[in-house]
C-alpha distance (Angstrom), angle and dihedral (degrees) to the residues before:
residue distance angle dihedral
X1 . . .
X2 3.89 . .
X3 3.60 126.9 .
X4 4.30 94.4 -97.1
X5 3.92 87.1 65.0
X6 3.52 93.8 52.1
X7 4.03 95.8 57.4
X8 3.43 115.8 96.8
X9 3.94 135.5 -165.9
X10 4.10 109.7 -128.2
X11 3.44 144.9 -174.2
X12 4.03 114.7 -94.4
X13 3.63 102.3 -133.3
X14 4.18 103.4 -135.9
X15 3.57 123.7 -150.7
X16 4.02 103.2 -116.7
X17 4.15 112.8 -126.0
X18 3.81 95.7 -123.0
X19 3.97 129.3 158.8
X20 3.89 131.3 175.4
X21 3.88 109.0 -105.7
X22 3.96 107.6 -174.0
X23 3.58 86.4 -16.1
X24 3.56 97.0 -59.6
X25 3.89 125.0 117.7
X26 3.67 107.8 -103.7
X27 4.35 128.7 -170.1
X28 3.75 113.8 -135.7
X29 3.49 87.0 -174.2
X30 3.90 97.9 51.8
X31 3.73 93.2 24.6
X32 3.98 88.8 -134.0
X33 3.84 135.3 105.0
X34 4.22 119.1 -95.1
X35 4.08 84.1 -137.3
X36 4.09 150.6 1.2
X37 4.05 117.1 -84.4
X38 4.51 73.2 -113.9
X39 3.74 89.6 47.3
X40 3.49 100.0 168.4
X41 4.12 98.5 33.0
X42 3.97 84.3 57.8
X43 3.61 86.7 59.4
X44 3.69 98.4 52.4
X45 4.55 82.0 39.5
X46 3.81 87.2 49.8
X47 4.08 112.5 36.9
X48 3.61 113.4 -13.9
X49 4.04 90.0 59.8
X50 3.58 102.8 39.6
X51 3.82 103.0 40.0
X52 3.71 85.9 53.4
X53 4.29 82.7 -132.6
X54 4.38 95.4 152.6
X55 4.55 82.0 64.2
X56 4.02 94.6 35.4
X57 3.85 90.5 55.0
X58 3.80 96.3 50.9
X59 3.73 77.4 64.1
X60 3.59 115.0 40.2
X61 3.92 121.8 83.5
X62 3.90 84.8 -156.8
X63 3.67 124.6 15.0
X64 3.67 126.9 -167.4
X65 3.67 137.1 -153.5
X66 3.42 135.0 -175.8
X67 4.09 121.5 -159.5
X68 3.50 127.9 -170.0
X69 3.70 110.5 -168.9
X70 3.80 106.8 36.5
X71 3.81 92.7 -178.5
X72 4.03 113.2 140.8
X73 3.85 96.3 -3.7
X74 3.29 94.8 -107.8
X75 3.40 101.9 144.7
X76 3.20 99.2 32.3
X77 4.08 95.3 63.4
X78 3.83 95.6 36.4
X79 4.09 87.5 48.3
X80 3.67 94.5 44.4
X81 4.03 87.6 53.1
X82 3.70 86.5 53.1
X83 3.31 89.5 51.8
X84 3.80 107.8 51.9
X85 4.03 93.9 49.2
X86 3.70 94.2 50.3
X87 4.02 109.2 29.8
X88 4.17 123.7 80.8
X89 3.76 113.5 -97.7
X90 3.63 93.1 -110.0
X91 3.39 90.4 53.9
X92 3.80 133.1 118.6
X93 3.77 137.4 -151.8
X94 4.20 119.9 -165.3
X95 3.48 105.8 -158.4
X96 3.67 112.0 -162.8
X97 3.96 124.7 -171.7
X98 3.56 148.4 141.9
X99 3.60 148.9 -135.0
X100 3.97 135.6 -179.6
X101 3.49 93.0 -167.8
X102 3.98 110.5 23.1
X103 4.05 114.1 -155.2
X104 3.74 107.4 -109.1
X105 4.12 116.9 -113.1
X106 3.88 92.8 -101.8
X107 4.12 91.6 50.9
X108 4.16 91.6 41.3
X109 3.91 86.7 44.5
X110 3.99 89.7 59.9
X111 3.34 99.4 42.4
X112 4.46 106.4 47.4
X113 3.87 86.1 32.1
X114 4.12 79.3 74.8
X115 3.52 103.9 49.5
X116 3.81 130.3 88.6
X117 3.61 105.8 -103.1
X118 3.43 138.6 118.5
X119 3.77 113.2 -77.9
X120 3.75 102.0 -141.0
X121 3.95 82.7 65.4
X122 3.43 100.7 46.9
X123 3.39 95.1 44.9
X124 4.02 100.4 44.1
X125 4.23 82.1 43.4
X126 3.99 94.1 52.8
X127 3.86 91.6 38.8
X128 3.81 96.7 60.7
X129 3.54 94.3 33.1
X130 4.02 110.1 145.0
X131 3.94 121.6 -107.2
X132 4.00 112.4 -107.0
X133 3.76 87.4 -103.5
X134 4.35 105.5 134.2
X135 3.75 108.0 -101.5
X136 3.52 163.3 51.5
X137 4.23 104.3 -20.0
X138 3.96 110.6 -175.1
X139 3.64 123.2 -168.6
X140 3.93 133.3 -179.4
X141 3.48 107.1 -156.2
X142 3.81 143.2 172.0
X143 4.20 92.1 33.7
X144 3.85 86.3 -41.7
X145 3.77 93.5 -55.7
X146 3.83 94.5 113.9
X147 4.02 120.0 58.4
X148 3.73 112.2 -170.9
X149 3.37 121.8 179.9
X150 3.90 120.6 -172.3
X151 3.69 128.5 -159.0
X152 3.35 107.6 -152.0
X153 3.66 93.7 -173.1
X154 4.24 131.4 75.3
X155 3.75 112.3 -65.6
X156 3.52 99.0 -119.2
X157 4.03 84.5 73.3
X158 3.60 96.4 38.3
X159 3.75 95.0 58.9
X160 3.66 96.7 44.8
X161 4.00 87.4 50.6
X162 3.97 85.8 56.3
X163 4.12 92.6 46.3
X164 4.07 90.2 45.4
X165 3.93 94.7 48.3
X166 3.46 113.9 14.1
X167 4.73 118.6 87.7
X168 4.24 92.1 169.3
X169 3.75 102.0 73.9
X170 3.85 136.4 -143.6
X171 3.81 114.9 -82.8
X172 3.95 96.4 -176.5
X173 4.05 123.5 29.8
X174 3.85 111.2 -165.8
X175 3.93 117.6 -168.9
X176 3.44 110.6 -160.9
X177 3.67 106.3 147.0
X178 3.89 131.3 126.0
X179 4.07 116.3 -61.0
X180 4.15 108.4 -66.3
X181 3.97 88.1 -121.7
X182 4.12 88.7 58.8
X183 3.86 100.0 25.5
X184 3.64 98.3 37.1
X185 4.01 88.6 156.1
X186 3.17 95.7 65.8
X187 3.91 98.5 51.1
X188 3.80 96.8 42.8
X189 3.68 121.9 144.9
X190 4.14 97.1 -127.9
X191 3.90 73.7 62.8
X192 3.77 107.3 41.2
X193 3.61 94.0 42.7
X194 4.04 94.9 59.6
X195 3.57 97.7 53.7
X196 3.93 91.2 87.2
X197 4.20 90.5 62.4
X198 3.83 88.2 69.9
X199 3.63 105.7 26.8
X200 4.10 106.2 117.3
X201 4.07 121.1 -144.2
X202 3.85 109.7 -58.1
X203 3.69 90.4 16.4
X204 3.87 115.6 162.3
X205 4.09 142.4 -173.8
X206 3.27 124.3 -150.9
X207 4.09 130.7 -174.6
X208 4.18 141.7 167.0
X209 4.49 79.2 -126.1
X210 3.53 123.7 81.6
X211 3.76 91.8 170.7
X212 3.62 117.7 153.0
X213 4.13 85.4 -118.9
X214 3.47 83.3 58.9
X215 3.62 104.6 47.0
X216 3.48 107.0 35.3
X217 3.89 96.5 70.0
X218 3.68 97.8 45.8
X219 4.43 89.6 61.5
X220 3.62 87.6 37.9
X221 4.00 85.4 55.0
X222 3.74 90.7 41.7
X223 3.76 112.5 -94.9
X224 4.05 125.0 120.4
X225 3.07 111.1 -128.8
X226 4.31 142.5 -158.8
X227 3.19 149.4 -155.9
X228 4.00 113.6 -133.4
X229 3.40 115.9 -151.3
X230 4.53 105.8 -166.0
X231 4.23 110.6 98.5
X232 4.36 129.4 91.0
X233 3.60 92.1 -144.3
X234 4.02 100.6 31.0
X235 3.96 112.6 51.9
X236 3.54 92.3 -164.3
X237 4.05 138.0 12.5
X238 3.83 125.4 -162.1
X239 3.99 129.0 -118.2
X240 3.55 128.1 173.6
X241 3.83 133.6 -177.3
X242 3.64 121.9 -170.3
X243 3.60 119.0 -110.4
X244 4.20 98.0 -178.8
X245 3.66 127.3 88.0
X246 3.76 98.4 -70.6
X247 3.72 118.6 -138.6
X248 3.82 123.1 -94.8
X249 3.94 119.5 -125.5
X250 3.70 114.7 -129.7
X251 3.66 114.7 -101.1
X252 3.61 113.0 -99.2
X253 4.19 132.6 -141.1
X254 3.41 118.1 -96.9
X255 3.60 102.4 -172.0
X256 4.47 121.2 35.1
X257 3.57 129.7 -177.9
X258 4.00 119.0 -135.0
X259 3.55 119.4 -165.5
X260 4.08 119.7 -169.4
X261 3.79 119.7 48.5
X262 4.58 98.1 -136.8
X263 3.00 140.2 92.9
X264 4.18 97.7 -62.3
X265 4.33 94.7 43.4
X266 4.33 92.5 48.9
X267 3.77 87.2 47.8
X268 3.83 97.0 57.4
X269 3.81 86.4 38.6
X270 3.71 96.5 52.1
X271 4.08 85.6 37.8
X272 3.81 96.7 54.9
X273 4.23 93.4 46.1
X274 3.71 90.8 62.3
X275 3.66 86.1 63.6
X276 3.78 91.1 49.1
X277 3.71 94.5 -102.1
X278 3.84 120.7 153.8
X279 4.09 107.9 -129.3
X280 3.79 126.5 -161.4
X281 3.78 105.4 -167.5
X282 3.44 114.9 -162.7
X283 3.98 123.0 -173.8
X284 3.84 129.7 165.1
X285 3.37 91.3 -92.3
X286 3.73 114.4 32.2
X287 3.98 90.6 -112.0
X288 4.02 138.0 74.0
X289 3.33 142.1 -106.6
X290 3.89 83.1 25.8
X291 3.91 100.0 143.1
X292 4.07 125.9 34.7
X293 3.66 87.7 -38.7
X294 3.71 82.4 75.0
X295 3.76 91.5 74.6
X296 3.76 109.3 152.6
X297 4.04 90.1 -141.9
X298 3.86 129.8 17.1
X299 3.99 135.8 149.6
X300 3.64 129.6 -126.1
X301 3.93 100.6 -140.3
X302 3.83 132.8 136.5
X303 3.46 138.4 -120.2
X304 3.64 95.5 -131.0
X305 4.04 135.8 -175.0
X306 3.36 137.4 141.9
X307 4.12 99.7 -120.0
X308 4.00 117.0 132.2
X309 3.71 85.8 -128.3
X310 4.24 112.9 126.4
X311 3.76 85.8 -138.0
X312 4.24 84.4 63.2
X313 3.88 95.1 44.3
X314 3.27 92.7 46.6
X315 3.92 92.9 62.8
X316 3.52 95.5 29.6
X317 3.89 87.0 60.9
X318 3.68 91.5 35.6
X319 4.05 87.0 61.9
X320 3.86 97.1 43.8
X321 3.68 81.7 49.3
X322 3.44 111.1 42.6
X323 3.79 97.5 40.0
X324 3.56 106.3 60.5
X325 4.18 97.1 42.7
X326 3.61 84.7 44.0
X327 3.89 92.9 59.2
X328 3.94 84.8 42.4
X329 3.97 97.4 51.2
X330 3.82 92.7 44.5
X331 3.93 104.5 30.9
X332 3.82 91.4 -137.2
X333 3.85 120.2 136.8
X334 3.25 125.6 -122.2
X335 3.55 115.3 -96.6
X336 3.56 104.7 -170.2
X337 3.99 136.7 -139.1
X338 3.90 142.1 -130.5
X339 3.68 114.6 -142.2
X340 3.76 115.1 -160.2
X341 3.98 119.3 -156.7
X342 3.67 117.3 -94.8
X343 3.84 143.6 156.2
X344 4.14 94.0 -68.3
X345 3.43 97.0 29.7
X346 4.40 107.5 39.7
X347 4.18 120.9 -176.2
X348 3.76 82.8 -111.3
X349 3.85 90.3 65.5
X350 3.96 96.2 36.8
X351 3.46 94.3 52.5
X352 3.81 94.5 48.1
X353 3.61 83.0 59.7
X354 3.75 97.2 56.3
X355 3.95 84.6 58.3
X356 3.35 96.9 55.2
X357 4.59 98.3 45.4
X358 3.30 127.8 46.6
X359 3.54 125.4 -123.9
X360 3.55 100.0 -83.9
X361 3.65 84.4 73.2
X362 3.82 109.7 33.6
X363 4.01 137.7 -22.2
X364 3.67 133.9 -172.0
X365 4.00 117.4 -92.6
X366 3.72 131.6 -155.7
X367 4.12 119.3 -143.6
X368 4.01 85.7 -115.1
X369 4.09 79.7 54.7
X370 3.57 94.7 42.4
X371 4.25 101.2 38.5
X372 4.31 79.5 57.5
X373 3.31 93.2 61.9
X374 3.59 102.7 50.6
X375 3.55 105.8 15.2
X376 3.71 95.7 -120.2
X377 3.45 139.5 116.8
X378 4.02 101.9 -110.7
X379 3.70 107.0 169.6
X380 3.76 87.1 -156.1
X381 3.76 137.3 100.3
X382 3.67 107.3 -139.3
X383 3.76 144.4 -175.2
X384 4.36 117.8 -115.8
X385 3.80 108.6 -136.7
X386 4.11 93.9 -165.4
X387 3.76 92.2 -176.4
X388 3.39 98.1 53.9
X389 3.57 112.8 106.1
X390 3.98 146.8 -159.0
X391 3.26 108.7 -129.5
X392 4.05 142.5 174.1
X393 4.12 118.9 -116.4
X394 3.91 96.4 -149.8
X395 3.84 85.7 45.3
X396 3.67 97.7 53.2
X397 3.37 95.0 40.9
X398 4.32 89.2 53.1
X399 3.69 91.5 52.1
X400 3.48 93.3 51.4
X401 3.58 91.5 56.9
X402 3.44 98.6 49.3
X403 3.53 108.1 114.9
X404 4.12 137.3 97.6
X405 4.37 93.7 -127.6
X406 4.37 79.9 58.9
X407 4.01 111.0 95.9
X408 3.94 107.1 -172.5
X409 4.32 107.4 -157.3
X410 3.83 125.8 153.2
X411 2.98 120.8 -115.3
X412 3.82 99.3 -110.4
X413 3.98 87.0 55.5
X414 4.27 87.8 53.5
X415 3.83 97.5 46.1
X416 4.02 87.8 52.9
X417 3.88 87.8 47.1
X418 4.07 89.9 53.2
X419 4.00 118.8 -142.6
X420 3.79 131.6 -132.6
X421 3.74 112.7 -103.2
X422 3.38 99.6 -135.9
X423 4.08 90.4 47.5
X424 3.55 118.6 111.0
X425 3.72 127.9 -85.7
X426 4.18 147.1 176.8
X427 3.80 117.8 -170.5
X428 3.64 103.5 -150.1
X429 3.83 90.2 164.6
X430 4.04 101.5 129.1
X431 3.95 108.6 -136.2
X432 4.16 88.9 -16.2
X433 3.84 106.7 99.6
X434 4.15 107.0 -167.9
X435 4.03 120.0 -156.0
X436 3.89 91.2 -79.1
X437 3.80 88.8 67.8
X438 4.11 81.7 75.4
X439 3.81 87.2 95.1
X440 3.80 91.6 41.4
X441 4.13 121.6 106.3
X442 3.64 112.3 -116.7
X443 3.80 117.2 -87.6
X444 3.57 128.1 -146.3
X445 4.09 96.7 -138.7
X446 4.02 129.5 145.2
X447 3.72 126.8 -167.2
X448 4.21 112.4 -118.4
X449 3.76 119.5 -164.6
X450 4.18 119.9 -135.8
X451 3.16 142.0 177.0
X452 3.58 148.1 -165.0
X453 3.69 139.3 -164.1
X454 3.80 139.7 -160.6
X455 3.96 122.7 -142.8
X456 3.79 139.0 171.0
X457 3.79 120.9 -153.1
X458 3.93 107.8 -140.1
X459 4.26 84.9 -146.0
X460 3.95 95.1 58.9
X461 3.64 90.2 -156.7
X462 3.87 87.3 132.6
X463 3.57 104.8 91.1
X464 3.83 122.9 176.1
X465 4.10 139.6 114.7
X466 3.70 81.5 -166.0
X467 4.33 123.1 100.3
X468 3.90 99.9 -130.8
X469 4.23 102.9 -149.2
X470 3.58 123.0 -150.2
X471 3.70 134.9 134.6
X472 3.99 79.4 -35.5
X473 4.05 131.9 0.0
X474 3.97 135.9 -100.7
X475 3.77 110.4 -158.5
X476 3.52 127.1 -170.1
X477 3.81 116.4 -140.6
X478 4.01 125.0 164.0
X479 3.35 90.2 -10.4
X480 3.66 93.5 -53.2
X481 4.02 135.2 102.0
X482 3.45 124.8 -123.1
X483 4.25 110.5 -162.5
X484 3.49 132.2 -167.4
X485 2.67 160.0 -13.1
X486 3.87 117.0 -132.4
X487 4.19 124.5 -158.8
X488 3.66 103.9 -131.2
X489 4.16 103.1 -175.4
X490 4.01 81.1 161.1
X491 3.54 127.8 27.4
X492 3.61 124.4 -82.2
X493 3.76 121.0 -141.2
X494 3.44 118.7 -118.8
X495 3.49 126.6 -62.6
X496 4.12 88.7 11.4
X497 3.46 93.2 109.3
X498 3.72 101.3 58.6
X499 4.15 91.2 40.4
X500 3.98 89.5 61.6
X501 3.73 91.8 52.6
X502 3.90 94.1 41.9
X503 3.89 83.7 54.0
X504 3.47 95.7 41.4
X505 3.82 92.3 50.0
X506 3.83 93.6 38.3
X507 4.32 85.2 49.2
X508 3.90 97.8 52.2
X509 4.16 95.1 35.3
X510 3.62 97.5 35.9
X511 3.26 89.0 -144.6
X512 4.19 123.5 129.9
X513 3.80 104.3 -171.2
X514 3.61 101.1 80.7
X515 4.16 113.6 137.3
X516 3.77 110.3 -160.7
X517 3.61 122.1 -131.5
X518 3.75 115.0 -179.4
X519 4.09 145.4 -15.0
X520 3.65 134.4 -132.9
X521 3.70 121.4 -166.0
X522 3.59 128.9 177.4
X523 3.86 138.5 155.6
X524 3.74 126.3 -106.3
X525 3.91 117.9 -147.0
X526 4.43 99.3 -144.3
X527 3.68 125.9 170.9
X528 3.52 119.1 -140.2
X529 3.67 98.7 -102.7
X530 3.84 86.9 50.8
X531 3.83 92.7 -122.4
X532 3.61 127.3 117.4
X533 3.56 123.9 -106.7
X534 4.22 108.6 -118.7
X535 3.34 125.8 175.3
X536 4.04 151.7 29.7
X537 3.50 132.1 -32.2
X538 3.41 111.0 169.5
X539 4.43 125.0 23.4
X540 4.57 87.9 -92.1
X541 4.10 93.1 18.5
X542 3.85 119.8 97.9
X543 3.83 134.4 167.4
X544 3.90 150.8 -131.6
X545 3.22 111.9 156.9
X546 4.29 139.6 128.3
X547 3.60 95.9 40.4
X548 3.80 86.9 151.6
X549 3.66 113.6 -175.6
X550 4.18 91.4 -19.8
X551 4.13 98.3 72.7
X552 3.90 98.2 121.7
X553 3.90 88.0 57.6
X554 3.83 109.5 24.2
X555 3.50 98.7 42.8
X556 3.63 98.4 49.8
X557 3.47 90.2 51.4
X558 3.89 97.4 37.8
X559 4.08 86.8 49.8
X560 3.94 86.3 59.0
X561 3.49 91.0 55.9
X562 3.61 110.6 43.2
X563 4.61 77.4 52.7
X564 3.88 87.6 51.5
X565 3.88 87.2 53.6
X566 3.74 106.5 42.0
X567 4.39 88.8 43.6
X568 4.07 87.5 41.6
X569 3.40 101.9 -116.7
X570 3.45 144.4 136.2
X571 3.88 113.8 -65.9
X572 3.86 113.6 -138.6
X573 4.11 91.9 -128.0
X574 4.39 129.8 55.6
X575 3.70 103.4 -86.2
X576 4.15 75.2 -129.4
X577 3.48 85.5 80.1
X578 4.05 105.2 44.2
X579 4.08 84.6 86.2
X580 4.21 84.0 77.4
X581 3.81 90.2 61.2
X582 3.85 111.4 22.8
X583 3.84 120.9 122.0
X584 3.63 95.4 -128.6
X585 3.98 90.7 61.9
X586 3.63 86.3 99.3
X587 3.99 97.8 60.8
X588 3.33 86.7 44.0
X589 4.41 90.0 53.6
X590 3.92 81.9 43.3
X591 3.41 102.8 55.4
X592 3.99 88.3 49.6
X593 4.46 90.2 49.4
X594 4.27 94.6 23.0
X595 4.03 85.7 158.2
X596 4.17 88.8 62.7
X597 3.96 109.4 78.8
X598 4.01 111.4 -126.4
X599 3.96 105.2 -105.6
């Protein structure tokens, strides 16, 4: 796949004109307010009431909503609420919704901080709200109760993402948007009229517009529709059932197969049992985290940029992703991370960065700024990452796993047991392809040696909770710091390893004193292209493997996709993008270069 087919058109995410007019949130742009002065009682008036949604989630296993209009959140929060009294602990909620031009975390802050709903939602919502970066955002929320998935991108795109890739259906449409006279994109009959292809038995739509615009392409589509009668500033609200054939969600496994214990096989396995899949791990030896995923110290950080490339959306997402559930599973805070330019990662690209997240996710640092928080004397402006975090392999890996629907086996105990062939299965297994893999394209992966080592300094003048990044990382961790990791395409003699990181550590600290105290070494599986390799091979085969150096954030966010797929739901990235990451990349490289072998 060459670099043309990886660029991609996008959305530009616009900054909505917005003031506060009697304290309300009020469009410049649309010339209309984001909400009611009863914000959250017209949501209960308008959709929670008439679409009957606090009985219908007692009894759905998985309900699904689709919002257009995500504006202040409004429904969202006061929904979710709704939601958590009434629905079974086991439960899920996918909340869908869209947004052309997203508030920004300061504006959203304002405006949910004043209504009357719980804190702990609000604040868990506003703290893992996505960057304004055009996308796919997913976030698991509420103990992994609450899926939302944001487009940030116009709605036109956003729905015809959801027809292309999603087989479940929509059991609640919401539309919420801007007027139909002022937003008239948003309420346009190509749209309206498709909503009845995905709407599941006892489906509904609800709406503050009964405009003619609105209503005729709903009957024409096959729903009944009314005319409620019930709000002082709205004479009438909209609600439509569906009175056609509604369409039938694909049936969904009940039982999957993971094979490979790190960070890539716990993923899928915690992925899948939030959809009420049964899992049977199986590694080597009955346990996780029992290869390099066992690393005693890594960091969660992101290879950010702001290219159209797949390749760079696909990490970017995998980092917004990853990071936040990753915090959630584990309960560890974020301990944040310097990076420091160097050859793959240049000021010019940092600092394009900064322009593009706010400053919950990175700002610009001076070498005054940076020499404060370490005590050293970097000659280097940097960029802070304060949600990157320090975090332990065999710990991650644990958490993952924690849940009753996960059955851990090794892998001698499931090959005496025998499997179905048609049954399920992800091969998370790094570089190691089991039997299965028979169906499998080939895939141009090497094995790369690293290592990391621990050290004290008797002086303690190093001072930092912070990772500082460069061409490698130093972590401190119980007053220690871990250093690495080295790329070993050949093989190092002994004692090599450890020498580059004491020089690399003694280089950036200028420090001499350092005592080492222990090694890790493990072995990366990376493809050529340095991408993972996401997806299905075979009708019951799907992988996550070659997440190189990248596994705390691309296989998180790889294992959510390959569960999206095999349920038919939703992936949390474009399908545009998928190309990037597929297995069948390869063939498709091959056929371009058929005299080179496949490695």
């Amino acid at each position: 796949m060459d670099r043309r087919s990886l660029e991609t058109s996008r959305h530009e995410i616009t900054q909505p004109k917005v003031a506060f007019v009697d304290g309300r949130l009020y469009s410049k742009t649309y010339n209309d307010f984001y909400a009611d002065t009863d914000a959250v009682g017209e949501c209960r008036r308008v959709h929670i009431s008439p679409a009957k949604l606090a009985p219908r989630f007692r009894e759905s296993p998985c309900f699904t909503i689709f919002e257009f209009g995500f504006g202040a959140a409004v429904n969202y929060l006061t929904i979710a609420e709704t939601y958590l009294k009434n629905a079974p602990s086991t439960a899920r909620l996918r909340f869908i919704s869209c947004d052309s031009s997203p508030l920004d975390h300061e504006l959203l802050t304002t405006v949910v901080k004043k209504l009357d709903l719980p804190h702990e939602l609000v604040s868990e919502f506003l703290f893992d709200y996505p960057p304004l970066v055009e996308g796919i955002h997913r976030r698991l929320l509420q103990n992994e109760r609450i899926e939302l998935t944001l487009f940030f991108s116009d709605v036109q795109s956003a729905l015809q993402e959801f027809l292309s890739t999603d087989s479940q259906g929509v059991d609640a449409w919401i539309l919420d948007g801007f007027t139909p006279d002022r937003n008239p994109s948003m309420w346009s009959t190509s749209l309206l009229s498709q909503f009845s292809s995905r709407t599941k038995v006892g489906g509904t739509v609800t709406s503050f517009s009964v405009a003619e615009k609105v209503r005729r392409p709903l009957e024409d589509s096959g729903f009944r529709v009314e005319r409620i009668s019930h709000t002082k500033h709205k004479k009438h609200t909209l609600f439509a059932t569906l009175i056609q054939l509604p369409m039938e969600p694909i049936s969904t496994p009940k039982q999957v197969k993971v094979l490979g214990g790190g960070f890539a096989g716990t993923s899928i396995a915690r992925a899948l049992t939030r959809r009420q899949i049964n899992v049977t791990l199986c590694s080597p030896t009955g346990t996780v985290a029992d290869s390099t995923s066992g690393i005693p110290v890594a960091v969660l950080h992101g290879r950010l940029s702001t290219s159209r490339q797949s390749s760079v959306q696909f990490r970017n997402h995998a980092y917004f992703y990853s990071q936040p559930w990753i915090q959630q599973v584990t309960k560890l805070q974020a301990s944040g991370a310097i990076h420091i330019p160097c050859e793959n990662m240049p000021w010019t690209r940092l600092q394009d960065i900064t322009t593009q997240l706010d400053s919950r996710w990175c700002r610009r640092l001076d070498r005054l700024e940076i020499n404060n928080f370490f005590n050293l004397p970097i000659q280097s402006n940097g960029v802070l990452f304060p949600r990157s975090t320090i975090l332990e392999g065999p710990v991650l890996c644990q958490a993952m796993v924690q849940h009753p629907l996960i059955d851990i086996r090794s892998t001698i105990e499931r090959e005496q047991s025998g499997s179905a062939i048609e049954e399920v299965k992800v091969l998370a297994t790094a570089f190691s392809l089991p039997k299965e893999a028979q169906f499998a394209s080939p895939v141009e992966m090497i094995k790369v040696e690293g290592q990391i080592d621990c050290f004290t300094s008797p002086t303690q003048s190093y001072r930092s909770d912070l990772a500082l990044i460069r061409t490698g990382y130093i972590a401190p961790h119980n007053e220690k710091f871990w250093v690495g990791s080295t790329y070993e395409y050949q093989p190092w003699r002994d004692s090599q390893a450890m020498q580059h990181n004491l020089e690399t550590l003694q280089t950036t600290t200028t420090l001499t004193d350092w005592k080492h105290h222990a090694s890790f070494r493990g072995i990366r599986a990376v493809t050529l292209d340095k991408l993972p390799i996401v997806g299905r091979v075979a009708p019951t085969i799907w992988l996550n493997l070659g997440h190189g150096s990248s596994g705390t954030t691309t296989a998180p966010f790889g294992a959510e996709i390959i569960a999206s797929q095999i349920v038919g739901e939703l992936p949390p990235i474009w399908s545009k993008h998928l190309g990037a990451i597929v297995p069948d990349r390869f063939n498709i490289r091959q056929q371009r270069r058929p005299s080179l072998p496949l490695k």
